[in-house]
N, C-alpha and C positions, 0 to 999 in steps of 0.2 A: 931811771926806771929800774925797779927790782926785778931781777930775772929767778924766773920759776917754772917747774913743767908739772901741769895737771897730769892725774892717772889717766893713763892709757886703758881705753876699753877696751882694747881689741887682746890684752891679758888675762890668762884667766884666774886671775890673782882676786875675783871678785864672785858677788852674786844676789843673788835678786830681792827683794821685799816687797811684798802690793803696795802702792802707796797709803791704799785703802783700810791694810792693816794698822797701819802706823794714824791715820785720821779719824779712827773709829774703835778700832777692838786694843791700840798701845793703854788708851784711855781703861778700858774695861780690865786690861791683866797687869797693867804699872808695870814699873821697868822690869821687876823678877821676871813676870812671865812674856813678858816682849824678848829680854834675852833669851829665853829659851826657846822661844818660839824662834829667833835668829839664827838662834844655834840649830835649829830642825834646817832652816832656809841654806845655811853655811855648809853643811852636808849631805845635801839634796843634788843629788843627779841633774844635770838641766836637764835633759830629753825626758827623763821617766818620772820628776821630781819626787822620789823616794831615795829614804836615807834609813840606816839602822844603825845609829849610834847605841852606844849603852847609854843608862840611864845614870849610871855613875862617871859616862865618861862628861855626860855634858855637865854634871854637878862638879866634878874636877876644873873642868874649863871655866866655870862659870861661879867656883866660890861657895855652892850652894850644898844643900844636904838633898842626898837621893829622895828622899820623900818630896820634896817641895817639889823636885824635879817630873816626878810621876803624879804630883796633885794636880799642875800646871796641861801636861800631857791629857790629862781625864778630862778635865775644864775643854781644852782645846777638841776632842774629840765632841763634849755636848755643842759646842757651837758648830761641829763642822768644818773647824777649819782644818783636820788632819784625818784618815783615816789608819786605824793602826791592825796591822797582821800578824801573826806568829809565823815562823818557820822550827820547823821540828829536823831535830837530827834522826836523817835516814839510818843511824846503826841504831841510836838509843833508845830512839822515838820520843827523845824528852824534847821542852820544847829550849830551842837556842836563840833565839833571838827576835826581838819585833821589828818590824818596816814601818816606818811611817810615812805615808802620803800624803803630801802637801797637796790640798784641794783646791780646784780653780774656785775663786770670791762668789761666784754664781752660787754657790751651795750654803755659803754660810750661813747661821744665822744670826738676825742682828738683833745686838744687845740692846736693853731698853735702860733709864736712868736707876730702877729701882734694881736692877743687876749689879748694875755697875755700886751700888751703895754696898749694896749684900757684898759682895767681893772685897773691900776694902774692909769690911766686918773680917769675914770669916776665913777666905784665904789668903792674904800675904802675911808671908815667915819671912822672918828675916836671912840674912846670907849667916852663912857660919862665921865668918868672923866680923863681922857687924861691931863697930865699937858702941860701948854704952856710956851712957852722960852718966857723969860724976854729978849730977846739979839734979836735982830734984824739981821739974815743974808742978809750982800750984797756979789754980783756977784765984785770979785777983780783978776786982774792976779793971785794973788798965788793957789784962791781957785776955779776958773774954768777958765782952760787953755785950758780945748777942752767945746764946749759947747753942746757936744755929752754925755756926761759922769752928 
């Protein structure tokens, strides 16, 4: 018998995702904005679930360009699943940073199929370093026989 030891919960080398996210809205934001949305989960407070990462730190982390990263953040605010705050510096008064709060599921709102179409239209960018095919696909009877698919 092979000997191994599962992670330990009781570590706080961990943390949380709704299941709910992952069976419903991973589908509507594809893996870019799942990651990012992981990456809100990964730096979230348990007790207060607020986190204020930068927006370039999680693009750092995560491969991506700051823009995708704050396109993602917007999207996630119209569903609900995040609420985002400034905080202003009491000497400048400029603003330093945003909070974002990870919203209990009760608030969200849920995507419908012609969402989740528009989404795969208009917002996934790729990662910055995203390799590109040397190969050219064309449209041939073998490889689109329905042009639904």
């Amino acid at each position: 018998m092979e000997d191994f030891k599962v992670r330990d919960m009781r570590n706080k080398g961990w943390f949380f995702v709704d299941d709910e996210y992952i069976n419903g809205y991973a589908n509507l934001f594809g893996a870019v904005g799942t990651a990012i949305y992981v990456s809100l989960c990964r730096h979230a407070d348990n007790d207060t679930q607020k986190c204020f990462p930068a927006q370039e730190l999680i693009a750092k982390e995560l491969n991506l360009h700051r823009e995708t990263v704050s396109k993602y953040l917007h999207l996630f605010q119209r569903y609900e699943l995040i609420k985002v705050t400034r905080k202003k510096d009491e000497k400048t008064k400029r603003w330093k940073s945003n909070i974002y709060w990870l919203l209990d599921k009760e608030h969200w709102v849920k995507p419908t199929h012609v969402e989740i179409t528009d989404m795969d239209k208009k917002h996934k960018k790729p990662c910055r370093n995203e390799p590109k095919s040397h190969v050219e696909q064309t449209d041939n009877k073998d490889t689109h026989k329905d042009k639904d698919t």
